[in-house]
N, C-alpha and C positions, 0 to 999 in steps of 0.2 A: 466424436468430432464436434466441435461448437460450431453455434451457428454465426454465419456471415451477415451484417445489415449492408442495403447500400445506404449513401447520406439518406435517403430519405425518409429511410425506415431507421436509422440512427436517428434522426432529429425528431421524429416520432416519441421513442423510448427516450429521450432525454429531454421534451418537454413536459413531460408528467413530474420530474425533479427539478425542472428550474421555468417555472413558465415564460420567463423573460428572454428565453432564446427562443427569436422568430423565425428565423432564415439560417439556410444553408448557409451564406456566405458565414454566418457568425460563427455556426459548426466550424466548420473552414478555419478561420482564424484562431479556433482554439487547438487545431493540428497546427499552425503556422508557426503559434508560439511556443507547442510542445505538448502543449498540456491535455494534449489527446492524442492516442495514435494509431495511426493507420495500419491494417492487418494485414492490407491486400489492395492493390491496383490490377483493374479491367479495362485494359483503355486507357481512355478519360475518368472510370468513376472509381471513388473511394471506396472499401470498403472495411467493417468495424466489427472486432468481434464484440459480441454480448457483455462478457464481463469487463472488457476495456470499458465499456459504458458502463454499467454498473459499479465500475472503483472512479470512474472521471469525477474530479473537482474542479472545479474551474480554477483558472489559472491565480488569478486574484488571493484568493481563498489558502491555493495551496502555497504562495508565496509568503502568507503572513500581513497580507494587504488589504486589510477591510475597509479601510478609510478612503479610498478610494474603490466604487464599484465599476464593473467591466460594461462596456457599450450596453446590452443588453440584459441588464437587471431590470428594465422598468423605469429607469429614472432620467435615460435620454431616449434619442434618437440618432440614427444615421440620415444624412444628409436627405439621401431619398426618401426617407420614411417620414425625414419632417416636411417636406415640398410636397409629399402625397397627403400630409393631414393634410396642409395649407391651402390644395389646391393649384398649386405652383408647379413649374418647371425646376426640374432638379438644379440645372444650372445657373437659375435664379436665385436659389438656394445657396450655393458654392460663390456664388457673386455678392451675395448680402453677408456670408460669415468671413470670406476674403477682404468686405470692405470694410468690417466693424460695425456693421447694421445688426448682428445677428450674434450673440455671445455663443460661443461652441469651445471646448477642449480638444485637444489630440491626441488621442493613444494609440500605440502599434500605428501610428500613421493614419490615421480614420480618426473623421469630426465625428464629437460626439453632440448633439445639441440639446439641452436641457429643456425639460416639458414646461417650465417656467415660461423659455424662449417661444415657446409656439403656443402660449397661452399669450403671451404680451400679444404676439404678431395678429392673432386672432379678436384682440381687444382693440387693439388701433388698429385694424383694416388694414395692415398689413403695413 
């Protein structure tokens, strides 16, 4: 019988292959879109076998879409994660890339904010 991971011990074994997946929720999203999939429900938590993780390619990748990378390669940030470099409230965040203060994309629904972006923000004091 194979072993079962919960997310946590899945995001474990699949940051040693992509170290740009930070968080759960991203794990998450790549069940949402397909491109991972779930063994087993406890509850609330997920759970993933072994080799499911070991064939998983991110979504991207397995579409034929390199020209475009997924939130979590390294090259942005999710809304909260740039307000937490910044030192900002997350909603101040959402309120500067709503107003056009703040350049971000959208994928799957989720701001992506470029490291360029919180490089400026950090050069002009915000």
């Amino acid at each position: 019988m194979e072993t079962l991971l919960s997310t946590k011990q899945a995001l474990v074994v699949l940051q040693e292959r992509f170290p740009g997946l930070r968080s759960a929720p991203q794990l998450l999203r790549q069940v949402k879109i397909g491109a991972l999939r779930v063994s087993a429900v406890h509850g609330r938590k997920y759970m993933f076998l072994v080799s499911d993780l070991l064939d998983f390619v991110p979504e991207y990748q397995a579409m034929g879409r390199n020209e475009r990378p997924p939130l979590w390669d390294g090259n942005g940030f999710t809304p909260r994660e740039a307000a937490e470099a910044l030192g900002i409230p997350k909603q101040q965040m959402l309120y500067w890339i709503h107003t056009g203060r703040v350049d971000a994309s959208k994928k799957d629904g989720v701001y992506c904010v470029p490291e360029s972006e919180i490089d400026r923000l950090r050069k002009t004091g915000r």
